[in-house]
C-alpha positions as CSV (number, residue, x, y, z in Angstrom):
1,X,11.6,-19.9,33.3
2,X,8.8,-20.0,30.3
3,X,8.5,-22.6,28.3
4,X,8.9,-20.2,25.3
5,X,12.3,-18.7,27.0
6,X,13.4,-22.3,27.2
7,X,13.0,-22.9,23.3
8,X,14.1,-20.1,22.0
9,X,17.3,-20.1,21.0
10,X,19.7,-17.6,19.3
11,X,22.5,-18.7,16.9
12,X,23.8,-17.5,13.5
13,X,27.0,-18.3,12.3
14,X,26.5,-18.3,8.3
15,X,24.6,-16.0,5.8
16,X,23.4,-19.6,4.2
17,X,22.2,-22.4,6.6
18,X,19.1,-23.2,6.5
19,X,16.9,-20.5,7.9
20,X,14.6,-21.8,11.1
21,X,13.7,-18.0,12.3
22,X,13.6,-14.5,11.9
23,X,12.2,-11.6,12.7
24,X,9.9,-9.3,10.2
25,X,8.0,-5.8,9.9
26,X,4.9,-6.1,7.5
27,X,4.6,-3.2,5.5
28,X,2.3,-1.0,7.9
29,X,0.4,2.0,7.0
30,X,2.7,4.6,7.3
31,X,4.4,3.7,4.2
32,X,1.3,4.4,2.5
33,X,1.9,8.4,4.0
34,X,5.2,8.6,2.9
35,X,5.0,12.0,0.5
36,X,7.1,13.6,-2.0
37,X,8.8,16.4,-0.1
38,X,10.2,14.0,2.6
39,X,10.3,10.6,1.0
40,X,14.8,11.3,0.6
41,X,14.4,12.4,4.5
42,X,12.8,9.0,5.0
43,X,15.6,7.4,2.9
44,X,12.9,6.5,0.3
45,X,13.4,7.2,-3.3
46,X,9.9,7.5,-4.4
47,X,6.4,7.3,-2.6
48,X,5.0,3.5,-3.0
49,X,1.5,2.4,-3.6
50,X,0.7,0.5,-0.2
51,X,-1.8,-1.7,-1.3
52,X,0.3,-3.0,-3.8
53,X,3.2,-3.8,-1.6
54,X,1.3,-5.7,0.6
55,X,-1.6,-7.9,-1.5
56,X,0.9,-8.2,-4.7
57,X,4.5,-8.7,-3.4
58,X,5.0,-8.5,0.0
59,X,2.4,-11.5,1.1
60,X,4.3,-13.8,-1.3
61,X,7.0,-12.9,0.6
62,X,5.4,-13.8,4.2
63,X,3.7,-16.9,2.4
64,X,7.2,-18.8,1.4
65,X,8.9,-17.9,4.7
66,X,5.6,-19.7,6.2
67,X,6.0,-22.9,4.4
68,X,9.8,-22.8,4.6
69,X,9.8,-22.1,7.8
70,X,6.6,-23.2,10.0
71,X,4.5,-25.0,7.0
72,X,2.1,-26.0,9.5
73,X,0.5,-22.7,10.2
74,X,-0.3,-22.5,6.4
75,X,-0.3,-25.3,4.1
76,X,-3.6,-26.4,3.2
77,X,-5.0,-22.9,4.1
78,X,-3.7,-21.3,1.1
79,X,-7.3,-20.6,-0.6
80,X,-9.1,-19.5,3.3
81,X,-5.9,-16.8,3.5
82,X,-7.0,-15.3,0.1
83,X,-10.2,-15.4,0.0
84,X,-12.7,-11.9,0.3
85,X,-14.3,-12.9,3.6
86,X,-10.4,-13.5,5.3
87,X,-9.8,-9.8,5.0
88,X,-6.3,-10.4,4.9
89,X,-6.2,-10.5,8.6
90,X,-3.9,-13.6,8.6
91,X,-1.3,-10.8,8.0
92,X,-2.0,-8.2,10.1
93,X,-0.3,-7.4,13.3
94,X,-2.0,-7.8,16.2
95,X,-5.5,-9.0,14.7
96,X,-7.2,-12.3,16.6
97,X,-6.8,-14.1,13.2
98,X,-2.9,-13.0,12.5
99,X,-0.8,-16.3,11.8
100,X,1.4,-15.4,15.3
101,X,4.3,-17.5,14.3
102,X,6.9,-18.5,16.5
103,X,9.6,-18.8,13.5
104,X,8.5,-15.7,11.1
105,X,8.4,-13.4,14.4
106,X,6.4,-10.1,13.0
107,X,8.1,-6.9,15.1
108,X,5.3,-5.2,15.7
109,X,3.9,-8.1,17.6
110,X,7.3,-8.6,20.1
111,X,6.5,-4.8,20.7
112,X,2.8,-4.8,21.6
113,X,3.7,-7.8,23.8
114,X,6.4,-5.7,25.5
115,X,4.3,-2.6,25.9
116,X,2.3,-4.8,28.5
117,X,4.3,-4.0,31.2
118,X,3.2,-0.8,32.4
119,X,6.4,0.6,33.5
120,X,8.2,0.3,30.3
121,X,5.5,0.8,28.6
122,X,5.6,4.8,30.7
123,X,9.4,4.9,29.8
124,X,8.9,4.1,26.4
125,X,6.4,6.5,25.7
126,X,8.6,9.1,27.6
127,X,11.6,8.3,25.2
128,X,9.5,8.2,22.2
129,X,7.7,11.4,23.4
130,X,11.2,13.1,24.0
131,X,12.7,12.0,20.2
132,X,9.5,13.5,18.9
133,X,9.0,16.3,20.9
134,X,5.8,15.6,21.9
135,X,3.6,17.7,23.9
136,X,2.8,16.3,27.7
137,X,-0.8,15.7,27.2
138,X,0.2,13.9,23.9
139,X,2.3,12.0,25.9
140,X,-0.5,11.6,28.6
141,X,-2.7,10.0,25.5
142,X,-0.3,7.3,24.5
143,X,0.9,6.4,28.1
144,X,-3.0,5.3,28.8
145,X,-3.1,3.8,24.7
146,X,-3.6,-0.2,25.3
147,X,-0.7,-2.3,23.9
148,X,-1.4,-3.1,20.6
149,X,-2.8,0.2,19.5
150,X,0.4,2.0,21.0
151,X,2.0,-0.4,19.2
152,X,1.2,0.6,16.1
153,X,1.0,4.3,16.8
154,X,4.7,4.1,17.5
155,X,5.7,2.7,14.1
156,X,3.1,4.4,11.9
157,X,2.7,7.6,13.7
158,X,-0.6,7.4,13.1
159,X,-3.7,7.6,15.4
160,X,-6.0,5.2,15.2
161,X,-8.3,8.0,13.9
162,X,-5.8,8.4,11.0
163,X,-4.3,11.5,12.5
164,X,-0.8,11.7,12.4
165,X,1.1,12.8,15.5
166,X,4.7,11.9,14.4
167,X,6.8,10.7,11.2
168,X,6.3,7.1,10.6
169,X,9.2,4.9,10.5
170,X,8.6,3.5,7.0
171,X,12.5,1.8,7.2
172,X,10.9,-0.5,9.6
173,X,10.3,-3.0,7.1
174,X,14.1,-3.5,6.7
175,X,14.8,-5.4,9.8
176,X,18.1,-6.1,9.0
177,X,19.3,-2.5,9.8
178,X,18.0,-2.9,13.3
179,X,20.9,-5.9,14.5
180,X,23.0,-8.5,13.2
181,X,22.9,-11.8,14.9
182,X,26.6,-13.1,15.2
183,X,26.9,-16.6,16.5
184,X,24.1,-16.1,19.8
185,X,25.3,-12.6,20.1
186,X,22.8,-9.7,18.5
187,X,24.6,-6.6,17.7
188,X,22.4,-3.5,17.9
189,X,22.6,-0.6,14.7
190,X,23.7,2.9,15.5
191,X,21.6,4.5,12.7
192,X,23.6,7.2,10.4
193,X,19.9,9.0,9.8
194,X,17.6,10.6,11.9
195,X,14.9,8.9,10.3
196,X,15.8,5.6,11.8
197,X,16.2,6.6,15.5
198,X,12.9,5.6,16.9
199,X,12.9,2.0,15.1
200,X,16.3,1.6,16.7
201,X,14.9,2.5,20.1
202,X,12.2,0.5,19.7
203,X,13.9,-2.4,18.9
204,X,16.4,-1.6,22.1
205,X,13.2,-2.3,24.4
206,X,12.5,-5.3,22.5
207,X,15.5,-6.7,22.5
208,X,16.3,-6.2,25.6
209,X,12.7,-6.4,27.5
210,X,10.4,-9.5,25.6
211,X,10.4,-12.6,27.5
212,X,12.0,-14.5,24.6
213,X,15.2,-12.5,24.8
214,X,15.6,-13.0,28.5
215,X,18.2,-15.6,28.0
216,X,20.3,-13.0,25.4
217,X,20.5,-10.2,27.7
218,X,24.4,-10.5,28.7
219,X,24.8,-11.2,24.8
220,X,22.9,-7.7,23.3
221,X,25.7,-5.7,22.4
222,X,25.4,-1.5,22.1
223,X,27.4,0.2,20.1
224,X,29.4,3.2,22.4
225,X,30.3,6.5,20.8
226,X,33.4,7.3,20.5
227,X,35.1,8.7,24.1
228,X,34.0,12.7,24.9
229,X,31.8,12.3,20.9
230,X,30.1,15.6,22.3
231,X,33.1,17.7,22.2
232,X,33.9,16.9,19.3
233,X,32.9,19.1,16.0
234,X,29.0,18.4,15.3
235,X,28.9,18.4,11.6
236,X,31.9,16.2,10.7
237,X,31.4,13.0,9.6
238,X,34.6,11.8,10.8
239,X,34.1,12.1,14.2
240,X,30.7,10.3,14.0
241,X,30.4,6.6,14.9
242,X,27.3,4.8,13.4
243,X,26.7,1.2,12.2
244,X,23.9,-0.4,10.8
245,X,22.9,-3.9,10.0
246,X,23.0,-4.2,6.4
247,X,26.6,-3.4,6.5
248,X,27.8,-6.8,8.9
249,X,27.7,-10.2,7.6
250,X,28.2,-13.3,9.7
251,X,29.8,-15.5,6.9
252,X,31.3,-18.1,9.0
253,X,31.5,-19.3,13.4
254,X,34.3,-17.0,13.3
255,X,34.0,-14.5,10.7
256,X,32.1,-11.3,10.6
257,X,32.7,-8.9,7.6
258,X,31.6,-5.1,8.4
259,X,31.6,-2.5,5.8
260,X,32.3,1.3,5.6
261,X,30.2,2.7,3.8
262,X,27.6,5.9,3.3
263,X,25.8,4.2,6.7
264,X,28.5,2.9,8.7
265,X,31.3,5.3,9.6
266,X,35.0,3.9,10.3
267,X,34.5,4.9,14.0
268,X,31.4,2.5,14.1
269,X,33.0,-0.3,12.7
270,X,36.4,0.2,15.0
271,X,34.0,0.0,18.2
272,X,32.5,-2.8,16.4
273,X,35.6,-4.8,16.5
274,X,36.4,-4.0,20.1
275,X,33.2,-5.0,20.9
276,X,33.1,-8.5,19.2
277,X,36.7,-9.2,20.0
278,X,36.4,-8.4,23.9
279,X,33.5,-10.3,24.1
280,X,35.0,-13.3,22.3
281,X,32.1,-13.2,20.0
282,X,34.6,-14.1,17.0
283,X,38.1,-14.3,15.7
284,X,38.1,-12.7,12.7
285,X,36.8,-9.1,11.0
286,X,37.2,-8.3,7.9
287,X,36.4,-4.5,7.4
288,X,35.3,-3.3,3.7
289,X,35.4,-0.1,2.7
290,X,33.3,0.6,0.3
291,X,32.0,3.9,-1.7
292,X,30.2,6.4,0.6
293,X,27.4,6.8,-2.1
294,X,23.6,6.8,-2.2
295,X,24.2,4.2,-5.1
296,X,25.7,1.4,-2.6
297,X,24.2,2.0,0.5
298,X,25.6,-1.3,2.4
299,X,27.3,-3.8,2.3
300,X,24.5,-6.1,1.6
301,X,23.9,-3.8,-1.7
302,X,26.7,-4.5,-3.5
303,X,27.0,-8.6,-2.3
304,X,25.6,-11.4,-1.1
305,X,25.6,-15.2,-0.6
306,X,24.4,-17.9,-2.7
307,X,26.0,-21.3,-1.7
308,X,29.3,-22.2,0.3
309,X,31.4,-21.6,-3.0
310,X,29.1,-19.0,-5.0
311,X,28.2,-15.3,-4.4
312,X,26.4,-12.6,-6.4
313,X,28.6,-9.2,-6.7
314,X,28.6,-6.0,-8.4
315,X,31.8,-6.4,-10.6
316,X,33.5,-2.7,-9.5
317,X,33.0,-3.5,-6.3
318,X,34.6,-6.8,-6.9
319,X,37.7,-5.9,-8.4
320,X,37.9,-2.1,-8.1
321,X,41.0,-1.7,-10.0
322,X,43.4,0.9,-9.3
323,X,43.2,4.3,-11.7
324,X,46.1,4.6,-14.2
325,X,46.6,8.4,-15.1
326,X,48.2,6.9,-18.7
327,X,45.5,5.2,-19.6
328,X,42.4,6.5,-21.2
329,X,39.1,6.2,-19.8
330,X,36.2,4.8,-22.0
331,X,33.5,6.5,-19.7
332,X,30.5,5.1,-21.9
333,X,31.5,1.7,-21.2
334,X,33.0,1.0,-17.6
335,X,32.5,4.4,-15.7
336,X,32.2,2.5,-12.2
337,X,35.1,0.9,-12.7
338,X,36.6,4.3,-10.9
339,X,35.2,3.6,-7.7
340,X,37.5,2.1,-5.1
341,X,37.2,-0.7,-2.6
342,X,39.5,-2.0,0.3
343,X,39.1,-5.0,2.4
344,X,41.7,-5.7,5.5
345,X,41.2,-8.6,7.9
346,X,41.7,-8.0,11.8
347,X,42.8,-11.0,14.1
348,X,41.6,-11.2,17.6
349,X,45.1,-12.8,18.8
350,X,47.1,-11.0,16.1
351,X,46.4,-7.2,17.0
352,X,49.1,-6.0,14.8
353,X,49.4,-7.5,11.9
354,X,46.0,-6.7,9.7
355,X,45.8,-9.0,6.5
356,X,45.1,-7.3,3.4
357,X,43.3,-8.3,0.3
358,X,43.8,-7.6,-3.7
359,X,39.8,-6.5,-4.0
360,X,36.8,-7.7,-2.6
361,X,36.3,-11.2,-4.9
362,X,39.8,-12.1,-3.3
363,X,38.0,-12.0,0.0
364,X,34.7,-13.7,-1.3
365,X,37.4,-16.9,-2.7
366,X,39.0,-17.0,0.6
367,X,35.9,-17.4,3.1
368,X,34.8,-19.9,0.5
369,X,38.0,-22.0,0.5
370,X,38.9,-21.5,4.0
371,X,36.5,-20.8,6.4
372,X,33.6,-22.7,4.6
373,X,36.0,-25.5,3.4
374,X,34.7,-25.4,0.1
375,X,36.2,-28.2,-2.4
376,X,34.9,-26.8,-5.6
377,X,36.2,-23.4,-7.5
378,X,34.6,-20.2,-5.9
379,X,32.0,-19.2,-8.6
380,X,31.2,-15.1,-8.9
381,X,27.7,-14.1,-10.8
382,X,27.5,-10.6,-11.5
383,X,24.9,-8.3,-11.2
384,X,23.0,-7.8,-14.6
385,X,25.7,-10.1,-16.3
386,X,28.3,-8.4,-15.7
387,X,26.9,-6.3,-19.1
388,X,26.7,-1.9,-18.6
389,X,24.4,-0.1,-18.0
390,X,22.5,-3.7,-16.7
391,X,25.2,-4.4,-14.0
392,X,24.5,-0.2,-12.5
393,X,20.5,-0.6,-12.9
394,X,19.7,-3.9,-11.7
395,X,22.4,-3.0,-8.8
396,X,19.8,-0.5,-8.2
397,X,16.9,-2.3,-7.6
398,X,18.8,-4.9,-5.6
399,X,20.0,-7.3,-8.0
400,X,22.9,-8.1,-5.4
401,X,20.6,-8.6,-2.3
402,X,19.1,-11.6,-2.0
403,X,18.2,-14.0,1.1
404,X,19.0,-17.6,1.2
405,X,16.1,-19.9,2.9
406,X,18.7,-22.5,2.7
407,X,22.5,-23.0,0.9
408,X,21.5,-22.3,-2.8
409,X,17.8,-21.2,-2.3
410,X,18.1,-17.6,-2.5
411,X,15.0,-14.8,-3.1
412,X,15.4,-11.9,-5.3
413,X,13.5,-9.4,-7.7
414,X,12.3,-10.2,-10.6
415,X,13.2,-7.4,-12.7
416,X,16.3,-8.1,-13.1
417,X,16.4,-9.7,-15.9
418,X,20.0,-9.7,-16.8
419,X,21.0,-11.3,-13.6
420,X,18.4,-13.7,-13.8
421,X,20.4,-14.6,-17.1
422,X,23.6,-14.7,-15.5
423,X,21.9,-17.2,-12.7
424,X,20.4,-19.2,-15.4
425,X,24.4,-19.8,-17.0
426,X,25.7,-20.6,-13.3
427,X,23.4,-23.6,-13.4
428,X,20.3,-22.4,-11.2
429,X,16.7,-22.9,-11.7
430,X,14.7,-19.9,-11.9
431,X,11.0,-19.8,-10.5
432,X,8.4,-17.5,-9.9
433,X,7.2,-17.1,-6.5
434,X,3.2,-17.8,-7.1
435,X,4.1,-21.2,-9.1
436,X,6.4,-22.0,-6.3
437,X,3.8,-21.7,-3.4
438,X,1.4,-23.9,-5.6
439,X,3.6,-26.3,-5.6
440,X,4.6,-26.7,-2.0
441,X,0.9,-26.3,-1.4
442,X,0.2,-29.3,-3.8
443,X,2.8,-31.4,-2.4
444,X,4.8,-31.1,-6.3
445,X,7.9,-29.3,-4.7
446,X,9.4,-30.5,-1.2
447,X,11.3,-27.5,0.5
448,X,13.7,-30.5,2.0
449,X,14.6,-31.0,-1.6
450,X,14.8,-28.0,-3.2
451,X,18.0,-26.9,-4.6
452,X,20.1,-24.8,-6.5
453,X,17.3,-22.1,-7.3
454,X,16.4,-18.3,-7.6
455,X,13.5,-17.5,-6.6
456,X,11.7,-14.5,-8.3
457,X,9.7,-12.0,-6.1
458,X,6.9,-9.4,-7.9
459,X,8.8,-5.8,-7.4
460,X,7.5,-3.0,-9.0
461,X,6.9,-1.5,-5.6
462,X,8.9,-2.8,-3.2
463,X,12.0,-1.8,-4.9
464,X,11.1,1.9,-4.8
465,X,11.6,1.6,-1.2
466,X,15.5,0.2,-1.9
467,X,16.2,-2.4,-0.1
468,X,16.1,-6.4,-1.4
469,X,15.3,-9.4,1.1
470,X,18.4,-9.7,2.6
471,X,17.5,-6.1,3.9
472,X,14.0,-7.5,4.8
473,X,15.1,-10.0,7.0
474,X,16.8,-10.4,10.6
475,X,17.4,-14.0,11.1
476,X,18.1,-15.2,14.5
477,X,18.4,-19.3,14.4
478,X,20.1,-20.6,11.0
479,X,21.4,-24.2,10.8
480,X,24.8,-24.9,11.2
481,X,26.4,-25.9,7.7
């Protein structure tokens, strides 16, 4: 066994210990080819300005998961990084001069190492050839591609001559859809969109074929369709079973909440369940059902994490109350408040007898209370302060998805102004990412310290692409809390 199998280890059982590793996708050029006509197909809203993702938002990004997470490999090399003569090749994939981290694992990496083996690397290229429908001489060409060029050909689509052969997987850069880590168990998507196939495939062979997986193998679990799916009607929804990862939280050791939603179907979360129960992965899932709109998404869209006792929520999806035909409806000021939202618990060792919650802050209080042990009142903030239209827009552009680096240190966007506000009355300290990395660089703020605090994250591009950086992130090792 490697010495790199030996130390790497898998284990998440909260969405808010303190984050030791996970596993990224730096946007890559075929975002930058993402046009008008297909950007929906793509599950895009709009087409994104590439360079601006990467030099004004996303590299912020990478840089505070470097000194949160392996300091070492960038503190005191802030002003080398972004400098002219670098070339920014500290953050690309692949180059000599690419930072190769060990704790901020970069996918495209894990997949270039994979494609090293020469007979996965043919039955890779055969699968990806097959999805694509690929002719055989194109298929001849990338078979005899070295690693790290086939690499990136696979997620952009793009020749190194700039020709494009496939789609590219733009999605890619939302890792979380691709698995959920569950205790040191990693439970693989079943996309709901075509546009996500190949990433999940991709991510299949990594999983299952990198040298720092090899311990995990037994504990990758695939998501079955449902028994004899294919003779079943094609176009109806509710026969299909899909899951993906922005739609499963693992909020406590024993405690894994999946939702329903416009991604993951009812049939994918049921096989879900059997899976994680057979397995004795956990005890407990709580299944949400959410609206099967654009507008939501996952899970992950409409809530999040903050602390033990605190989470940020869209207030519909909160309390969702019940229509009342005899009352009038004030459509100008609470039209969401139509939209309905279930949540029932399932019990490994108590098959038959489902626990049901009031709405979806009922839930929130109880994993708080009783599966965290918190001692102090569950505290809610609410997307754009709870204030319409702000609570629908900022909702939007991921007011609701944030990552925590560690309990109470939580990234978001920062154009959401209102929730910002509604952060600011909860008590939290609000910085901006650029003052925040000069600080850590200068020794003035001590990540071991830092508490309570939002973090704010340049967005004018990124958010096009709709997804926050909970969706940008896979973490696979959190402390314990």
């Amino acid at each position: 066994m490697s010495e790199a199998q030996e130390n790497f280890n898998v284990s998440v059982n909260t969405e808010i210990g303190r984050l030791r590793k996970l596993l990224i996708h730096s946007p890559d050029s075929g975002l930058g080819k993402v046009v008008p006509s297909k950007a929906q197909d793509w599950l895009f809203e709009d087409i994104v300005h590439l360079d601006t993702i990467r030099k004004g938002e996303y590299d912020y990004y990478l840089k505070l998961l470097m000194y949160f997470l392996d300091p070492d490999k960038i503190r005191g090399k802030l002003a080398e990084i972004d400098s002219e003569e670098a070339n920014r090749n500290f953050f690309k994939p692949n180059h000599a001069d690419f930072h190769n981290s060990k704790a901020v694992i970069e996918v495209q990496n894990l997949l270039s190492e994979v494609l090293e083996n020469e007979s996965i690397r043919k039955k890779l290229v055969a699968a990806v050839a097959a999805i694509e429908g690929c002719t055989y001489k194109v298929q001849m060409q990338l078979a005899d591609t070295n690693p790290k060029e086939l690499a990136e050909i696979f997620i952009s689509g793009t020749l190194a001559n700039d020709t494009m052969i496939f789609a590219p997987i733009p999605n890619l850069i939302f890792t979380r859809d691709v698995g959920t880590t569950i205790n040191n168990h990693i439970l693989l998507n079943k996309p709901a969109k075509k546009a996500r196939v190949r990433e999940t495939l991709l991510m299949r062979y990594i999983f299952f074929n990198h040298p720092i997986f090899a311990n995990y193998k037994n504990n990758i679990l695939e998501i079955p369709d449902v028994t004899m799916h294919f003779l079943r009607p094609g176009d109806e929804p509710a026969f299909s079973t899909t899951l993906e990862g922005g739609d499963v939280m693992m909020v406590s050791k024993n405690h894994v909440l999946i939702g329903c939603s416009e991604r993951t179907s009812e049939h994918g979360a049921n096989e879900a369940i059997k899976l994680l129960f057979e397995n004795n992965v956990v005890e407990k899932v709580t299944v949400v059902k959410i609206p099967a709109k654009r507008d939501y998404m996952h899970l992950d869209t409409v809530f999040t994490q903050v602390k033990r006792n605190t989470w940020v929520i869209l207030n519909s999806i909160a309390h969702s109350p019940k229509f009342n035909p005899n009352e009038p409806i004030n459509f100008l000021k609470e039209p969401e408040q139509l939209e309905a939202t279930t949540a029932i618990q399932f019990h490994k060792d108590k098959p038959g007898e489902p626990k049901y919650f009031e709405h979806v802050e009922a839930l929130l209080n109880d994993i708080s209370k009783n599966d965290l042990n918190s001692s102090e009142p569950t505290k809610i903030i609410y997307s754009g302060n709870n204030t319409f239209p702000y609570d629908s827009r900022e909702q939007w552009t991921d007011s609701c998805n944030l990552l925590a680096l560690k309990e109470g240190v939580v990234l978001g966007y920062d154009r959401n102004d209102k929730t910002v506000e509604a952060f600011k009355e909860a008590g939290f300290n609000i910085v901006d990412v650029k003052d925040l990395i000069k600080d850590l660089e200068s020794g003035k703020a001590d990540i071991e310290t830092i508490t309570d605090t939002l973090v704010l994250m340049p967005s004018a591009e990124l958010s096009r692409a709709r997804g926050g950086f909970h969706c940008m992130s896979l973490p696979i090792l959190r402390d314990n809390l």
